[in-house]
C-alpha positions in Angstrom: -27.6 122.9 96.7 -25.9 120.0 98.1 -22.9 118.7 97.2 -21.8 115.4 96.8 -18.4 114.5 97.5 -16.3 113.1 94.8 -13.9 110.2 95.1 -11.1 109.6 93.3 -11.5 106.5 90.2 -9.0 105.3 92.0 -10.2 105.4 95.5 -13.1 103.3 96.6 -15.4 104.2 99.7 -15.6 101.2 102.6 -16.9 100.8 105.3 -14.7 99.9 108.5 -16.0 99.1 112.2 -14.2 100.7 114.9 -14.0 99.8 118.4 -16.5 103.6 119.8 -13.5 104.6 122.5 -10.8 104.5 119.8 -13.4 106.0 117.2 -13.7 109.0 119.6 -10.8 109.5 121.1 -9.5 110.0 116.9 -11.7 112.6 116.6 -10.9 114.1 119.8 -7.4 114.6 118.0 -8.6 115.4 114.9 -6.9 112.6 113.1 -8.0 112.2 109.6 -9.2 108.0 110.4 -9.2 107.3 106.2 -5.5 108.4 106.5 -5.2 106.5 109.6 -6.4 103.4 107.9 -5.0 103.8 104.7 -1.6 104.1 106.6 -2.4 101.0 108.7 -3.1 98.7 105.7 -0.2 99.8 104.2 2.0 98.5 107.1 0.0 95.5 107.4 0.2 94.6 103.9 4.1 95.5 103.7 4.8 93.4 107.1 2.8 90.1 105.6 5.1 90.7 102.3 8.0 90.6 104.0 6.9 87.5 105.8 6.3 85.9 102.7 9.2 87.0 100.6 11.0 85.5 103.8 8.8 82.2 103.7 9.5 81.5 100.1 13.3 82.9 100.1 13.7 80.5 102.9 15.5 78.1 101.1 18.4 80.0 99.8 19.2 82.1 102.7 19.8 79.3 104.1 21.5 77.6 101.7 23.8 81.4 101.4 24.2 81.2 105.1 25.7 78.1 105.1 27.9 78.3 102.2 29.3 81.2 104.0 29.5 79.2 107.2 31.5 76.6 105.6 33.4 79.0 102.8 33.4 82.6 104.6 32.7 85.1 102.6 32.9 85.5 99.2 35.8 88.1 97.6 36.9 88.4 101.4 40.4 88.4 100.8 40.1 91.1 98.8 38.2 92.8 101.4 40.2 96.4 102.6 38.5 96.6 105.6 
């Protein structure tokens, strides 16, 4: 009997090309590569967020920076440190 293996509703098979040295040597290690990948994305996805939270927050920073440029900082008088 052979078994199928089941994937999570959640989870979706791919299909992902791999440079054969860096394939290998994974497996040499016994690294899990869907984990490996999965974390990647992740990283990837959260770094290009960042940049754009930082792209469209640009504006006000700024504008925050140089209030506190001009103004120092806001309740710093009452500041015990």
């Amino acid at each position: 009997m052979v078994r199928s293996r089941s994937v999570s509703p959640s989870r979706r098979p791919t299909n992902v090309t791999l440079p054969a040295q860096l394939l290998e040597e994974a497996k040499s290690l016994d690294l899990n590569i869907s984990q490996a990948c999965e974390q990647g994305l992740k990283s990837a996805i959260a770094s290009i967020r960042a940049q754009q939270w930082l792209s469209e927050n640009r504006a006000s920073l700024e504008a925050s920076r140089q209030y506190v440029e001009e103004n120092g900082l806001p309740l710093a008088d009452y500041r015990k440190f």
